[in-house]
C-alpha positions as CSV (number, residue, x, y, z in Angstrom):
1,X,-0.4,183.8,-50.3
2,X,3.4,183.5,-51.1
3,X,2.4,181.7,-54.5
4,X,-0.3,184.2,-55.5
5,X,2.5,187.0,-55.0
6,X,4.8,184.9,-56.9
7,X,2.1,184.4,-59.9
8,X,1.3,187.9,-59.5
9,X,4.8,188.7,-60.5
10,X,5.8,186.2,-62.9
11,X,2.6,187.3,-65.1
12,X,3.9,191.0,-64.5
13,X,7.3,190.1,-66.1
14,X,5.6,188.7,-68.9
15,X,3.6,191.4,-69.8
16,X,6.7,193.8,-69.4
17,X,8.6,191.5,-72.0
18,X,5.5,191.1,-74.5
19,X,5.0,194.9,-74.2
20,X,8.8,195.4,-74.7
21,X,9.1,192.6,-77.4
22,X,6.2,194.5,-79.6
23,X,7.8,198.0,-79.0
24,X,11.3,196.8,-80.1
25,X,9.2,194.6,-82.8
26,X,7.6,197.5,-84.1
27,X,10.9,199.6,-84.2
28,X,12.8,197.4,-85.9
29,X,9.9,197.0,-88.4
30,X,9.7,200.4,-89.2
31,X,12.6,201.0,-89.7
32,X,13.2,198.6,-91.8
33,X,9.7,200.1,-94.2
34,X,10.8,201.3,-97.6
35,X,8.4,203.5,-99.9
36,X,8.1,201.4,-103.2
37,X,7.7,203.1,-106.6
38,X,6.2,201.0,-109.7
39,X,4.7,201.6,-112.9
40,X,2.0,200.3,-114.4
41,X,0.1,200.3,-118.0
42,X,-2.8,202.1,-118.4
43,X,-4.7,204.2,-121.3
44,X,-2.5,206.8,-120.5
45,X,0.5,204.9,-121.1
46,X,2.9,203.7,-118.8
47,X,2.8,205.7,-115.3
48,X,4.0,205.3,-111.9
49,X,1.9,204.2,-109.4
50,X,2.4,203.2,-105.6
51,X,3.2,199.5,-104.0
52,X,-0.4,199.3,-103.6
53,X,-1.3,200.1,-107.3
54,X,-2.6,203.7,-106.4
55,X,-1.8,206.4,-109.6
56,X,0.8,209.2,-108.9
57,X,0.8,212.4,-109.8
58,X,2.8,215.8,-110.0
59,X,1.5,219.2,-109.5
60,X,2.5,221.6,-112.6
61,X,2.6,224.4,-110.5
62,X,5.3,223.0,-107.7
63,X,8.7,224.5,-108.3
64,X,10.3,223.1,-105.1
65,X,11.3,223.9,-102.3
66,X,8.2,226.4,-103.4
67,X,5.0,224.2,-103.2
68,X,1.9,224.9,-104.5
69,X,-0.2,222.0,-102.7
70,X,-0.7,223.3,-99.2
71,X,-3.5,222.9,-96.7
72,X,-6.1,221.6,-97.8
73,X,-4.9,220.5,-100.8
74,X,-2.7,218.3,-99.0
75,X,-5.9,215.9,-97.8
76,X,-7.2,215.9,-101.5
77,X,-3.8,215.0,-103.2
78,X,-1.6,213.4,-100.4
79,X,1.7,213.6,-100.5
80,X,3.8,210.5,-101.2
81,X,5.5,210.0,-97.9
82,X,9.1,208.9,-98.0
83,X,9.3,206.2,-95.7
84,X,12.9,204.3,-95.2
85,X,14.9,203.3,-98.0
86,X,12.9,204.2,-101.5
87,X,12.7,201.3,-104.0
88,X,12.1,201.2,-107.4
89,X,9.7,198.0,-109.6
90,X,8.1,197.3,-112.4
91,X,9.8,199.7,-114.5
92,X,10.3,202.6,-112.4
93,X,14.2,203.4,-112.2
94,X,15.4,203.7,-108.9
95,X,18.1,206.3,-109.3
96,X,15.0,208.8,-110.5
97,X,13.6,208.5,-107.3
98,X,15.0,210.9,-104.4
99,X,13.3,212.8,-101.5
100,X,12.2,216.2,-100.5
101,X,11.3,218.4,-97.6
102,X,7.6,219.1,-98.3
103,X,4.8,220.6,-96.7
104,X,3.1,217.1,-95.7
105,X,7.0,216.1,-94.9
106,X,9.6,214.3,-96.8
107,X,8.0,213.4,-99.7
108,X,9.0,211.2,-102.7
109,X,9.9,212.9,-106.0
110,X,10.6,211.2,-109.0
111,X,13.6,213.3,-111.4
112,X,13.1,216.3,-109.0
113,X,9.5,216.1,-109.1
114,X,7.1,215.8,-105.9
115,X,4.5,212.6,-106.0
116,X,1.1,212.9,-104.7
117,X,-1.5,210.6,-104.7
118,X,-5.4,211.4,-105.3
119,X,-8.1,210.5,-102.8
120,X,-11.1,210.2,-105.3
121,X,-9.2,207.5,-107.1
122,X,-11.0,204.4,-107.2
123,X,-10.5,200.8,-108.6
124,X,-12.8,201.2,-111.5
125,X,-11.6,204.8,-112.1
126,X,-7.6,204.8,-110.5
127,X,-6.8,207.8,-113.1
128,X,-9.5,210.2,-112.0
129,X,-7.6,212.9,-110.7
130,X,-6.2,213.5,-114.3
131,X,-6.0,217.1,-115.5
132,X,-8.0,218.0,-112.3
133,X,-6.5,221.2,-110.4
134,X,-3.0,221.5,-112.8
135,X,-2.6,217.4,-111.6
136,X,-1.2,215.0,-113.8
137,X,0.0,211.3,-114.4
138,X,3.4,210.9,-114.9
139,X,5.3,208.4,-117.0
140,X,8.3,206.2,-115.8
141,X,10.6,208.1,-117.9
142,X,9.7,211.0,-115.4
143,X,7.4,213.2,-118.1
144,X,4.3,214.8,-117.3
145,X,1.3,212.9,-119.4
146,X,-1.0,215.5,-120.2
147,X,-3.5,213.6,-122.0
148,X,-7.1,213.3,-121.4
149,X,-8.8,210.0,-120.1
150,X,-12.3,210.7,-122.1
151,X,-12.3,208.8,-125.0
152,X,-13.8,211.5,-126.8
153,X,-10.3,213.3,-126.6
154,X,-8.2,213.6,-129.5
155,X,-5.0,213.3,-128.7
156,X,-2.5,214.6,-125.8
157,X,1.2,214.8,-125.2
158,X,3.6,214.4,-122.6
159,X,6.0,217.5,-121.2
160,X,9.1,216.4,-119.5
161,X,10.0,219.8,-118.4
162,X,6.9,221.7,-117.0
């Protein structure tokens, strides 16, 4: 009887340090997360995308702290969260990046300007949400790509102050 208490309570301690181990684990962790900005090359030109390759876009009609996205918007074009320390790759310069209180949270802007991401995007179509709702790609030197993806189009431009 004495050793089954004594089992009894050395598997307890373990399974109080494990627990304790993941919870500090995990803490450490995320604290230690950074949201990573990149850009990429596309048929739009160069634009920013996420860590995981996913397009960015701005909203034309945000004038923060004002947001236009709200809602239900928000599950159709997420909101770039800004998670720990925000890093810049592939092009993207970090000292454009910065953060701002949004309506999804803090979110990551890029030269003032609020990032979302699309949920219709897909591999084989990662620019779909282009033009759609006032949305739009933006380039790593922070302009708004206004330019169609149809390859019918004829032309497009790019507005760095909208």
């Amino acid at each position: 009887m004495r050793h089954l208490k004594l089992l009894i309570v050395a598997v307890s301690g373990a399974a109080a340090l494990a627990s304790a181990s993941v919870a500090f684990g995990n803490g450490a962790h995320a604290s230690s997360a950074s949201t990573v900005v990149s850009a990429k090359k596309t048929s739009l030109g160069t634009i920013l995308v996420t860590s995981s390759g996913k397009t960015l876009y701005v909203d034309k009609a945000d004038k923060p702290p004002h947001f236009a996205c709200t809602g239900g918007c928000l599950s159709i074009w997420p909101p770039l969260k800004a998670n720990g320390t925000l890093k810049a790759a592939g092009g993207a310069i970090a000292a454009d990046l910065g953060k701002v209180k949004g309506p999804g949270g803090e979110q990551v802007t890029y030269k003032g300007h609020p990032l979302y991401t699309f949920v219709s995007d897909t591999k084989s179509n990662p620019t779909s949400g282009q033009g759609q709702n006032g949305f739009f790609v933006v380039s790593s030197t922070g302009s708004m790509i206004t330019k169609s993806t149809k390859a019918t189009s004829s032309g497009g431009s790019t507005s760095a102050g909208w």
